[in-house]
N, C-alpha and C positions, 0 to 999 in steps of 0.2 A: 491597517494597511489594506489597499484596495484587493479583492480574493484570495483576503486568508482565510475564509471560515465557509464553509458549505456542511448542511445538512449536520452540525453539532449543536449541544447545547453549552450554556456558560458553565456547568459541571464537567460538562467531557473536556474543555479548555482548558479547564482549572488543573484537571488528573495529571500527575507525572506520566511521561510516555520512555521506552527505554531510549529512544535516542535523545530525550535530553541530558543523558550521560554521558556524550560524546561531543558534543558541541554547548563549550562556553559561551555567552552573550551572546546569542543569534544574532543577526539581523534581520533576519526571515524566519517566521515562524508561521508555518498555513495547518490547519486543519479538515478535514474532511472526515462525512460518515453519514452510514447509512444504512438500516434497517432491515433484516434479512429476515425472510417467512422461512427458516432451517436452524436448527442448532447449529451453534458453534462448532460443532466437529461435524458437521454436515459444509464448513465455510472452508475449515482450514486444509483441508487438501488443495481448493482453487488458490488458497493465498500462498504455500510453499509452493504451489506449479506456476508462480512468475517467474520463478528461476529460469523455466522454458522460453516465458514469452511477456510482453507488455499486457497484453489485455487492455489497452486503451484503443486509441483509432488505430488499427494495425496498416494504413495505406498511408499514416504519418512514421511512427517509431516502428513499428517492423516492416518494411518496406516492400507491404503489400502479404506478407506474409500471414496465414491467416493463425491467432493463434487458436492452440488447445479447446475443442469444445466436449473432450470427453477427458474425463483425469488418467493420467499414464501413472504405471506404478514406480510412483520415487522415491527413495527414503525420506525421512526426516532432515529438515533441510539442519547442514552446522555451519557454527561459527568456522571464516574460513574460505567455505565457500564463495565458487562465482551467484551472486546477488539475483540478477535476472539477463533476460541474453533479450536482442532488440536485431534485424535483420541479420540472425544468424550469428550476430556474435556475440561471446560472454562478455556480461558488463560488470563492476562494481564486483564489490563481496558484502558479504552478510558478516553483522560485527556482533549481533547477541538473536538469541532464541532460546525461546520454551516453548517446544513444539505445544500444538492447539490451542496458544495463549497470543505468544506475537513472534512475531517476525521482524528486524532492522538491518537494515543496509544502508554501505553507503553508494552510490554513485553520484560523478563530478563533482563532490565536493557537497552534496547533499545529504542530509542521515535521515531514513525515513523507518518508522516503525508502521507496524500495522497490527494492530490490538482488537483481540476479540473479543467482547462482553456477552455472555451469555444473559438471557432477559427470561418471563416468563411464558410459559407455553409453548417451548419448544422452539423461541426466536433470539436472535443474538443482535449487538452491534459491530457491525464493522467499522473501528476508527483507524483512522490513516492522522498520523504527523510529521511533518517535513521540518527539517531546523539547516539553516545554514548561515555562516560567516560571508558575509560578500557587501559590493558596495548597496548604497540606498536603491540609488538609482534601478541597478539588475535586480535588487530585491522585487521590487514590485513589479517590473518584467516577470518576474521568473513565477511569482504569485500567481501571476493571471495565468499566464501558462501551464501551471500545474494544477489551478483549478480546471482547467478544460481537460486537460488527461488524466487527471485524478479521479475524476467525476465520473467520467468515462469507465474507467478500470474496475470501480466500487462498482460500479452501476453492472459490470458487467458481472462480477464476482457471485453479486446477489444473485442475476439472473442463474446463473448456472449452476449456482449451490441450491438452489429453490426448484430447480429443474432436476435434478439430479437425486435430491435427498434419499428417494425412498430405492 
């Protein structure tokens, strides 16, 4: 499908993600990921603090809002939980976690995890995968669109885990 895949390889595709436990026969299934200069637990605090906020284009889905560029102290995100919040309101909930490992939510009808792989020398990868039931058509809609804020999000996650580390 036209912007399922950004910045993975055919191994990270192949990997079970936790939200493919939630959603039977997709129709939609996108991929994204990307390369962090910080350990894994140098990521995973920017990735439980989407709870707060998008981290994509914030003058699109937080409307104008700008989000988080310093980490706020917040627990460990649970199952339960509101998911992430986008101009001020809570969205979605979180349906599984292992804090420092991944994070899953769903919002409108999408289940997304966000997987952390630790790598050598102190760098990790950040995977992102989305699954959803919907028609063809808004599938590939909703692909291209989530490649462009997906992209966005990761891109940003890095920067500021990579900024932050020490």
């Amino acid at each position: 499908m036209i912007g399922d895949r950004w910045g993975v390889s055919d191994s990270e595709i192949a990997r079970t993600y936790p939200c493919d436990d939630f959603v039977t026969s997709p129709t939609l299934q996108a991929w994204r990921g990307v390369s962090v200069e910080a350990p894994a637990d140098a990521v995973w605090p920017w990735v439980a603090q989407v709870r707060l906020a998008p981290y994509s284009y914030d003058w699109i889905d937080n409307l104008g809002r700008r989000s988080p560029r310093e980490l706020v102290a917040l627990p460990e995100p649970r199952v339960g939980e509101k998911f992430t919040a986008a101009g001020g309101r809570k969205l979605g909930r979180i349906v599984s976690v292992a804090p420092g490992e991944q994070l899953t939510g769903v919002i409108m009808g999408a289940v997304m995890s966000y997987v952390l792989v630790p790598q050598a020398h102190d760098t990790s990868r950040l995977l992102l995968k989305l699954v959803m039931r919907t028609n063809r058509c808004v599938a590939v809609g909703l692909s291209i669109g989530d490649l462009v804020m997906a992209r966005r999000q990761l891109l940003n996650f890095k920067l500021l885990a990579e900024q932050h580390q020490h």
